[in-house]
PDB file as gemmi writes it, atoms N, CA and C in Angstrom:
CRYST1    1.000    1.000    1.000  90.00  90.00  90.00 P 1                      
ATOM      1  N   UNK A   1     167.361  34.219 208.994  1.00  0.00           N  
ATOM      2  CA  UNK A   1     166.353  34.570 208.019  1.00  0.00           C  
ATOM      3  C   UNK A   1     166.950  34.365 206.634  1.00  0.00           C  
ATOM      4  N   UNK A   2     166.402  33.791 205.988  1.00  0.00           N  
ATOM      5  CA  UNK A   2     166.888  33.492 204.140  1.00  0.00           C  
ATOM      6  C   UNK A   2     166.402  34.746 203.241  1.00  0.00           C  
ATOM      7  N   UNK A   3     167.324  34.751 202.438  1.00  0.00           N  
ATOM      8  CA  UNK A   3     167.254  36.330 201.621  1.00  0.00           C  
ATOM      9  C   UNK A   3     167.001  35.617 200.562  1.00  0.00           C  
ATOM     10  N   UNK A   4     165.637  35.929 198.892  1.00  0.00           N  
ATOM     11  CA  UNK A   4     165.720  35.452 197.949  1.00  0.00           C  
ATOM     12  C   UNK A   4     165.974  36.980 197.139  1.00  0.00           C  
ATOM     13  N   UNK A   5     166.171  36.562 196.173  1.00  0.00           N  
ATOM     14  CA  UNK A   5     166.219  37.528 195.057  1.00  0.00           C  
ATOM     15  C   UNK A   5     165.045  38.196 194.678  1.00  0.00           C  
ATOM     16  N   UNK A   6     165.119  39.436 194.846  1.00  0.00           N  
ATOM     17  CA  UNK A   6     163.642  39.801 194.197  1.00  0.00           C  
ATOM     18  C   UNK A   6     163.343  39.999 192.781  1.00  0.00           C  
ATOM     19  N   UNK A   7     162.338  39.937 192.038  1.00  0.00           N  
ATOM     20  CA  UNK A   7     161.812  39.974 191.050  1.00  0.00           C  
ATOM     21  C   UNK A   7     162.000  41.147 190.223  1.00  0.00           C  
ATOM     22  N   UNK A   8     162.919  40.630 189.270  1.00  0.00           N  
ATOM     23  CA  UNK A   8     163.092  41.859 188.257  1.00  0.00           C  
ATOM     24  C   UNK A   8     164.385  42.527 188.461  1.00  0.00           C  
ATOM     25  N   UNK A   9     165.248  42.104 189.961  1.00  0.00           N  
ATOM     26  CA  UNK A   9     166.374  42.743 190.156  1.00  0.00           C  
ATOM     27  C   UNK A   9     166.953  42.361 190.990  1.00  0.00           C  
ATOM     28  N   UNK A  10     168.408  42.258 191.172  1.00  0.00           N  
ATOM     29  CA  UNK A  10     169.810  41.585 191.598  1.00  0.00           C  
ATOM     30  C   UNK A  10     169.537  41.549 192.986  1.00  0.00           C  
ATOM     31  N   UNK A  11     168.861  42.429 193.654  1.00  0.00           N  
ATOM     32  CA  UNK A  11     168.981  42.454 195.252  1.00  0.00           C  
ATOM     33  C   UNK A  11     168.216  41.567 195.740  1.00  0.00           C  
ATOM     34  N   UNK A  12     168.725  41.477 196.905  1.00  0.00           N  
ATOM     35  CA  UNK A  12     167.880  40.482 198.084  1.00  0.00           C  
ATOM     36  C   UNK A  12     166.724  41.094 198.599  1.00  0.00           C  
ATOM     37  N   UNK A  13     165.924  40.415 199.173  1.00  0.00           N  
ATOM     38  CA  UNK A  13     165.035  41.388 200.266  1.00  0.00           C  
ATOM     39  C   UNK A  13     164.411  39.657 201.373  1.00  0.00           C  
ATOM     40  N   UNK A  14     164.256  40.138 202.328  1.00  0.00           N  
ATOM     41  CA  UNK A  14     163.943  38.597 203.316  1.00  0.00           C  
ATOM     42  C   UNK A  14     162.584  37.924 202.878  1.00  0.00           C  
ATOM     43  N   UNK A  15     162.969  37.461 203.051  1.00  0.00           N  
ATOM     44  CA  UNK A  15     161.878  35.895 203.027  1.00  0.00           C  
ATOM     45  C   UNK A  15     161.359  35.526 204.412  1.00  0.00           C  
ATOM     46  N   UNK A  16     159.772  35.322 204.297  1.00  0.00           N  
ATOM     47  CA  UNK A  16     159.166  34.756 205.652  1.00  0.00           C  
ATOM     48  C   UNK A  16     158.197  33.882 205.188  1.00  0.00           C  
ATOM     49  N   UNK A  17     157.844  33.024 205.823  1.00  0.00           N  
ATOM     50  CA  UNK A  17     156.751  32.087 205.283  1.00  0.00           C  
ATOM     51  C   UNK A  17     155.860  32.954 204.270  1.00  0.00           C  
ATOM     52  N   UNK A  18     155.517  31.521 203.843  1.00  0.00           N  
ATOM     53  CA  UNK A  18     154.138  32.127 202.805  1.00  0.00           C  
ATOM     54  C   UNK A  18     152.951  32.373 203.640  1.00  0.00           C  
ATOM     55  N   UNK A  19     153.048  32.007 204.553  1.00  0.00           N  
ATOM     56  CA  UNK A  19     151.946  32.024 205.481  1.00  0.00           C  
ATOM     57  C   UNK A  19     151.646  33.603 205.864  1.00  0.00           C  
ATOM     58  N   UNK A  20     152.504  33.901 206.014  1.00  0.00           N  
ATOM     59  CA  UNK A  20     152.557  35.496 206.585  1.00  0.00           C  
ATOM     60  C   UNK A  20     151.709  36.631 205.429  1.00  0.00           C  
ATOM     61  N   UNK A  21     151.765  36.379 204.239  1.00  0.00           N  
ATOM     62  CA  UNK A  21     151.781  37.126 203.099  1.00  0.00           C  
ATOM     63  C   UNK A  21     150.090  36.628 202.376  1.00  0.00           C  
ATOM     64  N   UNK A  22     149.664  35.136 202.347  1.00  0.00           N  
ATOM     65  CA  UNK A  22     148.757  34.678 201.994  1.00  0.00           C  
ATOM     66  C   UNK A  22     147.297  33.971 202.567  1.00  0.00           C  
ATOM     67  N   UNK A  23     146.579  34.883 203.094  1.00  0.00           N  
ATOM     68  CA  UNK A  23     145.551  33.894 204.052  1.00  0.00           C  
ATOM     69  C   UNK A  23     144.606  32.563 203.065  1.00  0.00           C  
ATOM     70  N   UNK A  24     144.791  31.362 204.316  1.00  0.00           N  
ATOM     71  CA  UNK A  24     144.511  30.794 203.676  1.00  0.00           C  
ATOM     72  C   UNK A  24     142.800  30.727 203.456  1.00  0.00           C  
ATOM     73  N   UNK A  25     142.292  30.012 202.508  1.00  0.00           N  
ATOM     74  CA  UNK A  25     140.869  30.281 201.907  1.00  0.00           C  
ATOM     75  C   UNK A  25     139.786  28.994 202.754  1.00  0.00           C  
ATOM     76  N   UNK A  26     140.177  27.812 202.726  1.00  0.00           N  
ATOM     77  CA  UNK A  26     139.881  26.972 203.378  1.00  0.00           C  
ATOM     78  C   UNK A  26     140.348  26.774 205.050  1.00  0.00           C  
ATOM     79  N   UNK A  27     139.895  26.520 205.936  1.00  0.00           N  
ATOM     80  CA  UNK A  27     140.603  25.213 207.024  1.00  0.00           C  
ATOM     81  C   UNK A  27     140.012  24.042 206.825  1.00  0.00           C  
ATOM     82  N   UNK A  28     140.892  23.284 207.256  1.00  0.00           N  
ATOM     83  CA  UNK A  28     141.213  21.584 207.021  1.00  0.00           C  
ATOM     84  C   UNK A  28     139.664  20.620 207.222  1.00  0.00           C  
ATOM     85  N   UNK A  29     139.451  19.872 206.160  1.00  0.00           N  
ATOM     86  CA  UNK A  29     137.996  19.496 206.331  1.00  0.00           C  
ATOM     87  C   UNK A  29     138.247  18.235 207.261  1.00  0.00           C  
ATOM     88  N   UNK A  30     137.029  18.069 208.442  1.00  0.00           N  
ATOM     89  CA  UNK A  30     137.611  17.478 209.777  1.00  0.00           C  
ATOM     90  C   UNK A  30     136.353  16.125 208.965  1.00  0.00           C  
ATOM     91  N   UNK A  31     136.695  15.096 208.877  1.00  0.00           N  
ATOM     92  CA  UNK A  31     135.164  14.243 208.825  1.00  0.00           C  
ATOM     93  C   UNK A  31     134.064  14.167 209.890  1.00  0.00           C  
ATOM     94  N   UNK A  32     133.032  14.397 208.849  1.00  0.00           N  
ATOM     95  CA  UNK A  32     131.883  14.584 209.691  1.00  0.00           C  
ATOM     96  C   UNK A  32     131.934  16.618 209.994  1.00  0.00           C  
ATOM     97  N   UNK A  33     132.619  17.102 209.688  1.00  0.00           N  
ATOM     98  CA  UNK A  33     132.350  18.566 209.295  1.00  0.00           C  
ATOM     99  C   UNK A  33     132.853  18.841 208.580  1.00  0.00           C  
ATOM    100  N   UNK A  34     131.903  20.240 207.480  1.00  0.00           N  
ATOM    101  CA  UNK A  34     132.549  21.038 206.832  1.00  0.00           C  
ATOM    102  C   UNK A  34     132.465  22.348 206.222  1.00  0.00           C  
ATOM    103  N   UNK A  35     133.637  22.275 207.708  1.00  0.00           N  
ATOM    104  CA  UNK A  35     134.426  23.913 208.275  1.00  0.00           C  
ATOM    105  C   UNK A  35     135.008  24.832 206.770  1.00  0.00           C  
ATOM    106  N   UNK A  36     134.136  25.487 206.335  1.00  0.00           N  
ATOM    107  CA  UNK A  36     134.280  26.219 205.162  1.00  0.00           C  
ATOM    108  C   UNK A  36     134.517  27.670 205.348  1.00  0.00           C  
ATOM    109  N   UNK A  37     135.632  29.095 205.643  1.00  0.00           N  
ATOM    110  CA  UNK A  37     135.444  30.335 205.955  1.00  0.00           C  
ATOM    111  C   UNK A  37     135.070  30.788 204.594  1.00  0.00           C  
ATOM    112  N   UNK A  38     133.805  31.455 205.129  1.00  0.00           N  
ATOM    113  CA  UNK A  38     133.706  32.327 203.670  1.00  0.00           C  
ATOM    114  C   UNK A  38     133.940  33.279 203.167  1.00  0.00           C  
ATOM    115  N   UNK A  39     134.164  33.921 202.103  1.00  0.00           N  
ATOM    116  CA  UNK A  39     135.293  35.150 201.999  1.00  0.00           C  
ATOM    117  C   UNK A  39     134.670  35.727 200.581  1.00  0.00           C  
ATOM    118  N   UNK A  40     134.963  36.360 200.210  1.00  0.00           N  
ATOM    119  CA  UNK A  40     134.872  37.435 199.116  1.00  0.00           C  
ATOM    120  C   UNK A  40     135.366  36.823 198.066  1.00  0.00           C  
ATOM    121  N   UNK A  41     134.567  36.988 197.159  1.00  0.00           N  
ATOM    122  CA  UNK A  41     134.712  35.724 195.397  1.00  0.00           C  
ATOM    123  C   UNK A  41     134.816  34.314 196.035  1.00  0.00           C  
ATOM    124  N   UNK A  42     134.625  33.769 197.003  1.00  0.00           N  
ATOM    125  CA  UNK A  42     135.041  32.171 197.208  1.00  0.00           C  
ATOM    126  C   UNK A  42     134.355  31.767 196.007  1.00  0.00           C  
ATOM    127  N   UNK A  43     135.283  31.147 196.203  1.00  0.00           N  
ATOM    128  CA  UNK A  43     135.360  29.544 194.708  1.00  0.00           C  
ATOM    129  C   UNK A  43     134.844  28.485 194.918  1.00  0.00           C  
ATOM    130  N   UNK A  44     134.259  27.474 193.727  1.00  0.00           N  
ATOM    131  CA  UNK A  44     133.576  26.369 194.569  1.00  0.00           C  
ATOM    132  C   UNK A  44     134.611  25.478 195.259  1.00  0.00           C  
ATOM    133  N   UNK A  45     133.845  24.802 195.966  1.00  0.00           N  
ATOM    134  CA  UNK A  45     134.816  23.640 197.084  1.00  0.00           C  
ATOM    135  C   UNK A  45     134.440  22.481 196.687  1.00  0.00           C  
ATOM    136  N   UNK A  46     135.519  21.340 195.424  1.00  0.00           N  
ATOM    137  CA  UNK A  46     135.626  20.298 195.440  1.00  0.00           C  
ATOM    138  C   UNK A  46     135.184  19.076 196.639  1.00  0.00           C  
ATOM    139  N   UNK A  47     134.582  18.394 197.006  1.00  0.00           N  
ATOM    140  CA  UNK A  47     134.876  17.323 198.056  1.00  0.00           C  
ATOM    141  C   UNK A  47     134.614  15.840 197.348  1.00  0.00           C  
ATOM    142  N   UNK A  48     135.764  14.828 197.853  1.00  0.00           N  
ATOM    143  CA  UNK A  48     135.445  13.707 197.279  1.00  0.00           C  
ATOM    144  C   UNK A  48     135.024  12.700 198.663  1.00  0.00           C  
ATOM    145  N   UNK A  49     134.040  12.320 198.579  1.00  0.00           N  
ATOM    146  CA  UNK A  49     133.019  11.534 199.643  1.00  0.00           C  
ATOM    147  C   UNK A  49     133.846   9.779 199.640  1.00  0.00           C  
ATOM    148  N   UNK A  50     134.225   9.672 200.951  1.00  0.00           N  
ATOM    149  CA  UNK A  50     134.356   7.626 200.224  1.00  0.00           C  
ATOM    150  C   UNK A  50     133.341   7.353 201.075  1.00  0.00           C  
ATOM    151  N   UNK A  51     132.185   6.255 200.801  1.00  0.00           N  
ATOM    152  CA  UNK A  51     131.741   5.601 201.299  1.00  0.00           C  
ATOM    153  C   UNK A  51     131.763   5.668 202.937  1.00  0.00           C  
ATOM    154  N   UNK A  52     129.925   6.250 203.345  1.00  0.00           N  
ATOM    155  CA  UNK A  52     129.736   6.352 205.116  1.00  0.00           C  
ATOM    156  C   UNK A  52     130.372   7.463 205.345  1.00  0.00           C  
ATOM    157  N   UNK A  53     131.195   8.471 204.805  1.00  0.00           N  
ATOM    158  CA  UNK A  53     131.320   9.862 205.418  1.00  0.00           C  
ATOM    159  C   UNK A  53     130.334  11.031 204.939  1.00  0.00           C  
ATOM    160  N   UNK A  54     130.435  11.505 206.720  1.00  0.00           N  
ATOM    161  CA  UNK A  54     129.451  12.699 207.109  1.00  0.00           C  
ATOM    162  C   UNK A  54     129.956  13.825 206.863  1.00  0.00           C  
ATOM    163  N   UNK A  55     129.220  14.557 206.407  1.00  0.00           N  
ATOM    164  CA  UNK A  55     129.397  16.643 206.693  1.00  0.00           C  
ATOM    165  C   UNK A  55     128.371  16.720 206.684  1.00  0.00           C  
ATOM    166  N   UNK A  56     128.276  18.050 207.607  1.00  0.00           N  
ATOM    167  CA  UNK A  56     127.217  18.913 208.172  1.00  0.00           C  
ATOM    168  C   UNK A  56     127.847  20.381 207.561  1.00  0.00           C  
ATOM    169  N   UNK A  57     126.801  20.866 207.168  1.00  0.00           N  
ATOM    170  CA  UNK A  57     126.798  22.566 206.878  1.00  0.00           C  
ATOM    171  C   UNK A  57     126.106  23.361 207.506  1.00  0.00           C  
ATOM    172  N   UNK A  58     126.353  24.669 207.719  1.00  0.00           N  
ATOM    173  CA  UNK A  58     126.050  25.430 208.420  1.00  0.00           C  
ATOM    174  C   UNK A  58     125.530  26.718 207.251  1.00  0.00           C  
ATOM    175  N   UNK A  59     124.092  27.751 208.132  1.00  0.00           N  
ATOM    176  CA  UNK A  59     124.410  28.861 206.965  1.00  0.00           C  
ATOM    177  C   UNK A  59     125.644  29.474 207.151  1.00  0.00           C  
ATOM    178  N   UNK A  60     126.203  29.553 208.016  1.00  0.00           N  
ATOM    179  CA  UNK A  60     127.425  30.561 207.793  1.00  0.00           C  
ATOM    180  C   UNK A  60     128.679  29.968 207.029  1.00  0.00           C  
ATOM    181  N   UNK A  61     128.430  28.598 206.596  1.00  0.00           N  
ATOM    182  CA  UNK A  61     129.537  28.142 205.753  1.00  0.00           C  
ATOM    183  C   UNK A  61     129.374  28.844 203.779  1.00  0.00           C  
ATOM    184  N   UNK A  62     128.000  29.299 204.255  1.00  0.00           N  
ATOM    185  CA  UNK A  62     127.787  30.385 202.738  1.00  0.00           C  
ATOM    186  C   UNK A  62     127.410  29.731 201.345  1.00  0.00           C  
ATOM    187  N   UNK A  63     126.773  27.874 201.637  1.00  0.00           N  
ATOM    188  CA  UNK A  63     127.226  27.454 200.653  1.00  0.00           C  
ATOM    189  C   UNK A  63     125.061  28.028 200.199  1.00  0.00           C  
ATOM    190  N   UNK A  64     125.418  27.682 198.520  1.00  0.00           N  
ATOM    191  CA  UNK A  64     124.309  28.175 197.608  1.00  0.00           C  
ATOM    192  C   UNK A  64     123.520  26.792 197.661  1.00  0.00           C  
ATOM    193  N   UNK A  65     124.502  25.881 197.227  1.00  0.00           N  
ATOM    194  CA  UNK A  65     123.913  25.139 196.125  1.00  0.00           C  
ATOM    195  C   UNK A  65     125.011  24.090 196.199  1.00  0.00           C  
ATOM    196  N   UNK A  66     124.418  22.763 196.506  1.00  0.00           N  
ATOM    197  CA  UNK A  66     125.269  21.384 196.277  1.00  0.00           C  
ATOM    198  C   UNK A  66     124.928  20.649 195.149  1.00  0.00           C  
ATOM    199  N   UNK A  67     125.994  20.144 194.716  1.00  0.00           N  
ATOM    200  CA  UNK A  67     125.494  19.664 193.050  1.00  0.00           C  
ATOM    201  C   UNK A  67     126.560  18.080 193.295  1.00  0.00           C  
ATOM    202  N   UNK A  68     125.983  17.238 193.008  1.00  0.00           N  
ATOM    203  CA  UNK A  68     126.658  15.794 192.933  1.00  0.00           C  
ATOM    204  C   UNK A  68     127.355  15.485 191.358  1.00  0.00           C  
ATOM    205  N   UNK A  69     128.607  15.230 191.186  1.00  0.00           N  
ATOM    206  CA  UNK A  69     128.973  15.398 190.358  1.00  0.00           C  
ATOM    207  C   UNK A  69     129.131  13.249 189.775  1.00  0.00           C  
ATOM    208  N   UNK A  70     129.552  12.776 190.879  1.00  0.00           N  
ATOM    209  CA  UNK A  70     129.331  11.469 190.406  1.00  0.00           C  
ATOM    210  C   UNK A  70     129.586  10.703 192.064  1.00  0.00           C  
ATOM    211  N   UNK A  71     128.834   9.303 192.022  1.00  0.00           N  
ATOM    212  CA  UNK A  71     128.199   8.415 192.774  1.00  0.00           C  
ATOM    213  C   UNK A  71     126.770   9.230 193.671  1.00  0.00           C  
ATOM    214  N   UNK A  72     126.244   8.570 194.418  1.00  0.00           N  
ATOM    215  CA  UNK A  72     125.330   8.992 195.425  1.00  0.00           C  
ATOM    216  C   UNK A  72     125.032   9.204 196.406  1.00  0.00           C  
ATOM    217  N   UNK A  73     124.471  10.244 197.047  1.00  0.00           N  
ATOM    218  CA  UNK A  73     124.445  11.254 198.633  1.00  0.00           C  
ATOM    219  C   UNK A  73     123.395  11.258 199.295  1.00  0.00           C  
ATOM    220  N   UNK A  74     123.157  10.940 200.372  1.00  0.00           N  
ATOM    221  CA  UNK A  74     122.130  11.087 201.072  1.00  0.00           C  
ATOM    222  C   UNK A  74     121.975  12.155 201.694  1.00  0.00           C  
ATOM    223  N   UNK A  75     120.941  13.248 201.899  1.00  0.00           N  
ATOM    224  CA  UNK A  75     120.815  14.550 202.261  1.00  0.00           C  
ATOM    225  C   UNK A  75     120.172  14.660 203.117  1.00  0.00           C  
ATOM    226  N   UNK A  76     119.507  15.576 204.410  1.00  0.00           N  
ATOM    227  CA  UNK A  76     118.647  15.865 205.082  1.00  0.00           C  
ATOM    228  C   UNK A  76     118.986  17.514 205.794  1.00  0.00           C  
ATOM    229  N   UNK A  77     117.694  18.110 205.923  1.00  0.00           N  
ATOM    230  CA  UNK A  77     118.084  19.288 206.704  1.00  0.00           C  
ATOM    231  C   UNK A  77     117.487  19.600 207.449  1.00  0.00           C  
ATOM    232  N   UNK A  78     117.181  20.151 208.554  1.00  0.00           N  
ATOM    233  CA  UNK A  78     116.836  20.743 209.733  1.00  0.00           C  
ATOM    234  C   UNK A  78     115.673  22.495 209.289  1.00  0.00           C  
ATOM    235  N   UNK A  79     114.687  22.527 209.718  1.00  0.00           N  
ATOM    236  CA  UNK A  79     113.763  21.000 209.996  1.00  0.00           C  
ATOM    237  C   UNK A  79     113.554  20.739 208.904  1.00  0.00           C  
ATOM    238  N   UNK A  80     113.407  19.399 209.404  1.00  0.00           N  
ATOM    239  CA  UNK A  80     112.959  18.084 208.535  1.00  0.00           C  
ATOM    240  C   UNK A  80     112.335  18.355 207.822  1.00  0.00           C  
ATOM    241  N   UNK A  81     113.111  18.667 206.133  1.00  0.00           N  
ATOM    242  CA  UNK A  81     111.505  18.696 204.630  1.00  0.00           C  
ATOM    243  C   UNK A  81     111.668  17.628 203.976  1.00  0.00           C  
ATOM    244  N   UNK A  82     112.371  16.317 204.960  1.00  0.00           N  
ATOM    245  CA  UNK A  82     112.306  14.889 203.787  1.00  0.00           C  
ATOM    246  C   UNK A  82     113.476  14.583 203.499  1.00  0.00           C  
ATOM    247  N   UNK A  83     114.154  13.653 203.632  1.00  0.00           N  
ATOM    248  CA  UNK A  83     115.022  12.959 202.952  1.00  0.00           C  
ATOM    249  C   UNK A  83     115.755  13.251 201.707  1.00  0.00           C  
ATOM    250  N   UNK A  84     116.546  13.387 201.085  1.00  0.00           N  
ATOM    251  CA  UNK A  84     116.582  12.939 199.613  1.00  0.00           C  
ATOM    252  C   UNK A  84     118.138  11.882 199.302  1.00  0.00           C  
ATOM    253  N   UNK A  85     117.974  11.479 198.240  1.00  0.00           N  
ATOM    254  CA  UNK A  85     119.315  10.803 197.666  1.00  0.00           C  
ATOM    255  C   UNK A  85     119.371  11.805 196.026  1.00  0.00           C  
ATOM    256  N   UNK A  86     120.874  11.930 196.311  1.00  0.00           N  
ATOM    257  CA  UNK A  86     121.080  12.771 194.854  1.00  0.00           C  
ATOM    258  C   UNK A  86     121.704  11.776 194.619  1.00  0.00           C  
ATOM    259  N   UNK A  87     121.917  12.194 193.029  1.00  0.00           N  
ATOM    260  CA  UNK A  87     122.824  11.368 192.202  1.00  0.00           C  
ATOM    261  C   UNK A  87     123.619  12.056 191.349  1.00  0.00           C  
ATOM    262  N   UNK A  88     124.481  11.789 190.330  1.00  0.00           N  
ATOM    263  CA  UNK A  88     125.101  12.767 189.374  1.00  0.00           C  
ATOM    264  C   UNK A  88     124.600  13.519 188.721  1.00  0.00           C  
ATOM    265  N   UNK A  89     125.108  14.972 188.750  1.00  0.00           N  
ATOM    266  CA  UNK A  89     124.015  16.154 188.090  1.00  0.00           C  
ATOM    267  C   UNK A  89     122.581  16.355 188.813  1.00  0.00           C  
ATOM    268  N   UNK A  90     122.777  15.672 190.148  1.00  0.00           N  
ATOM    269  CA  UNK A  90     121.442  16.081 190.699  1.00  0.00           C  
ATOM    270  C   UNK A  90     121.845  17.570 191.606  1.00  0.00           C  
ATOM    271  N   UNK A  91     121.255  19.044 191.636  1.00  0.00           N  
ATOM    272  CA  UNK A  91     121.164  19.775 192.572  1.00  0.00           C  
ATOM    273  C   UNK A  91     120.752  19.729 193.876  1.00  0.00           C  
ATOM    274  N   UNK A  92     121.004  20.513 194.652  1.00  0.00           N  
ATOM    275  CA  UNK A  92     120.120  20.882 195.930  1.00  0.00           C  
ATOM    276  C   UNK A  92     120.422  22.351 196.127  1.00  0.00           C  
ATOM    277  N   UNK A  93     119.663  23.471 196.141  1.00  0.00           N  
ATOM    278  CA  UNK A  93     120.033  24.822 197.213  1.00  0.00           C  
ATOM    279  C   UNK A  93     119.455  24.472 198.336  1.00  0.00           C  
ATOM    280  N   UNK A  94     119.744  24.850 199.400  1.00  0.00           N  
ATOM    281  CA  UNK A  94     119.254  24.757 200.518  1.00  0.00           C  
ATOM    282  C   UNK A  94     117.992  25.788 201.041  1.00  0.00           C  
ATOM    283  N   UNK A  95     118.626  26.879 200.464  1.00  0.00           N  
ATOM    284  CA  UNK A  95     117.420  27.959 201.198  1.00  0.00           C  
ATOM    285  C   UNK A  95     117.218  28.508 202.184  1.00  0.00           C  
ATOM    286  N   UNK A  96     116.137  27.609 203.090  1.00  0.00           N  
ATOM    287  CA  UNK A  96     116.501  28.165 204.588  1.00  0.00           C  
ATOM    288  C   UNK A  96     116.260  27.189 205.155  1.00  0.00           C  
ATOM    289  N   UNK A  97     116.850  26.438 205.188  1.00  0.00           N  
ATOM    290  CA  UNK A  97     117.367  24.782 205.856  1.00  0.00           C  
ATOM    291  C   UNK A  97     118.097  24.638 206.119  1.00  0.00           C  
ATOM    292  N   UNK A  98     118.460  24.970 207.549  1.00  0.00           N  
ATOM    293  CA  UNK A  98     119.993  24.833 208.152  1.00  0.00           C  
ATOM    294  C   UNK A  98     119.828  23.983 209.399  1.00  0.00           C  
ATOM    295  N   UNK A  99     120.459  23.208 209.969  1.00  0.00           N  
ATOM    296  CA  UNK A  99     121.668  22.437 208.812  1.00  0.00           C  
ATOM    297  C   UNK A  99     121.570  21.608 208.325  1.00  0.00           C  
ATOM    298  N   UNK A 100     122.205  21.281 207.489  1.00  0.00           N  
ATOM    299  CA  UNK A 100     122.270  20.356 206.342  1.00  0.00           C  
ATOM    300  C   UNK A 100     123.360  18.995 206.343  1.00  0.00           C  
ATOM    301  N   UNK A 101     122.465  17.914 206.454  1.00  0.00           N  
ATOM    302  CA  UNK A 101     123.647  17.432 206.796  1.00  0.00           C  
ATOM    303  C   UNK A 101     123.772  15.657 205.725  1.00  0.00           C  
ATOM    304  N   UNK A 102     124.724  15.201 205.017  1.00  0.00           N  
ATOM    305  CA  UNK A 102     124.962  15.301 203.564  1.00  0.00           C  
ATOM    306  C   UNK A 102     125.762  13.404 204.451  1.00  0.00           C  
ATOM    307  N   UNK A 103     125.867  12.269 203.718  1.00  0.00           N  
ATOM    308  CA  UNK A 103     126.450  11.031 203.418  1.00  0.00           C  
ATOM    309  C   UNK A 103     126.684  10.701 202.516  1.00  0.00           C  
ATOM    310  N   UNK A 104     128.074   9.857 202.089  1.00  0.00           N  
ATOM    311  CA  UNK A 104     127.966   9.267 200.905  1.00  0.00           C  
ATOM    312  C   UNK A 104     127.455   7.765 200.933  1.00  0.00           C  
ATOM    313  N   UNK A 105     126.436   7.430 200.387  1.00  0.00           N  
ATOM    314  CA  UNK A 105     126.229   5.955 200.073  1.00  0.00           C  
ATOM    315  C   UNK A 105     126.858   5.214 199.250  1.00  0.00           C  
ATOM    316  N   UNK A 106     127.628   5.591 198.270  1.00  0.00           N  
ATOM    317  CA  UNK A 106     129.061   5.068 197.823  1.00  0.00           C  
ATOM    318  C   UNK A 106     130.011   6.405 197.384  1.00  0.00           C  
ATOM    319  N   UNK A 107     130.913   5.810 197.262  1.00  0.00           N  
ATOM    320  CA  UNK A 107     132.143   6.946 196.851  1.00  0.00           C  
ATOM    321  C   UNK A 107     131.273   8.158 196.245  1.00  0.00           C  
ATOM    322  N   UNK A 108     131.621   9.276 196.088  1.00  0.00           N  
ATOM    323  CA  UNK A 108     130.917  10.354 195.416  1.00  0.00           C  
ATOM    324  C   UNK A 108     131.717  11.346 195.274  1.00  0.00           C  
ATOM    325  N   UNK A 109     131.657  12.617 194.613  1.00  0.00           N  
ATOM    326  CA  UNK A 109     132.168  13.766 194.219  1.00  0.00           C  
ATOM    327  C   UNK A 109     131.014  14.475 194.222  1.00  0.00           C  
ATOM    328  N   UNK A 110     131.581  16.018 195.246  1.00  0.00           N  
ATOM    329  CA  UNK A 110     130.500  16.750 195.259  1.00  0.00           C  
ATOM    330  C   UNK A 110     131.170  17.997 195.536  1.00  0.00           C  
ATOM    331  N   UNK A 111     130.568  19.351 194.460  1.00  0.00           N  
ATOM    332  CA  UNK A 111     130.782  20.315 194.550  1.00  0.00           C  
ATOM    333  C   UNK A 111     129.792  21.332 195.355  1.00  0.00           C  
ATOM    334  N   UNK A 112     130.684  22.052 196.337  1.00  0.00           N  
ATOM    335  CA  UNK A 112     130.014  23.083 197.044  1.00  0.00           C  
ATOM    336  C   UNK A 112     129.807  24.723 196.262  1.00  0.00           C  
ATOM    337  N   UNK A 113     128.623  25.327 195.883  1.00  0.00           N  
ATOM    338  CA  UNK A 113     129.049  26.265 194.852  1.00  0.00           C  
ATOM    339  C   UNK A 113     128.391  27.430 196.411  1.00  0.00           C  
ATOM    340  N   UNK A 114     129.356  28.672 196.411  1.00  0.00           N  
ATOM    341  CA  UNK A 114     129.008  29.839 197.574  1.00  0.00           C  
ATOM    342  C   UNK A 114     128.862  30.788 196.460  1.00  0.00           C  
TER     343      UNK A 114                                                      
END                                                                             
């Protein structure tokens, strides 16, 4: 076990992963899902889209409101209220349309706001 110095004073005390001490906020976005845990104050979730990749959302991924920050997305949700293509600065809340399930038609940036 590795001993660091603690903060503010000469002594040691052990060291264990960061893992142990910090849960993490995200798990790993799989293409074609996105596995979002939602938690207390979550923050928005960056995603950068390349060209032909899928995510699907779920309500329990908690999200509010998708906002396209730049290129364009193809959207649809369950049931079916229509199609859309966003573009930069275009919104969507979902509501009660689950699930939601989101393409990029070229590269894109898109923020998830919970």
């Amino acid at each position: 076990m590795k001993t660091v110095p603690s903060l503010g004073t000469s002594a040691s005390r052990p060291f264990h992963s960061m893992t142990a001490h910090v849960a993490p906020v995200l798990r790993v976005l799989i293409p074609g899902t996105a596995s979002i845990v939602r938690e207390k104050n979550a923050r928005p979730v960056s995603l950068h889209l390349t060209r032909g990749e899928v995510h699907r959302l779920d309500r329990t991924d908690g999200v509010l409101e998708i906002q396209v920050l730049d290129g364009v997305v193809w959207l649809t949700t369950t049931p079916a209220d229509g199609d859309r293509q966003l573009r930069a600065t275009d919104r969507f809340s979902p509501a009660a349309a689950w699930p939601i399930v989101f393409e990029a038609l070229q590269d894109a940036s898109v923020l998830l706001l919970r």
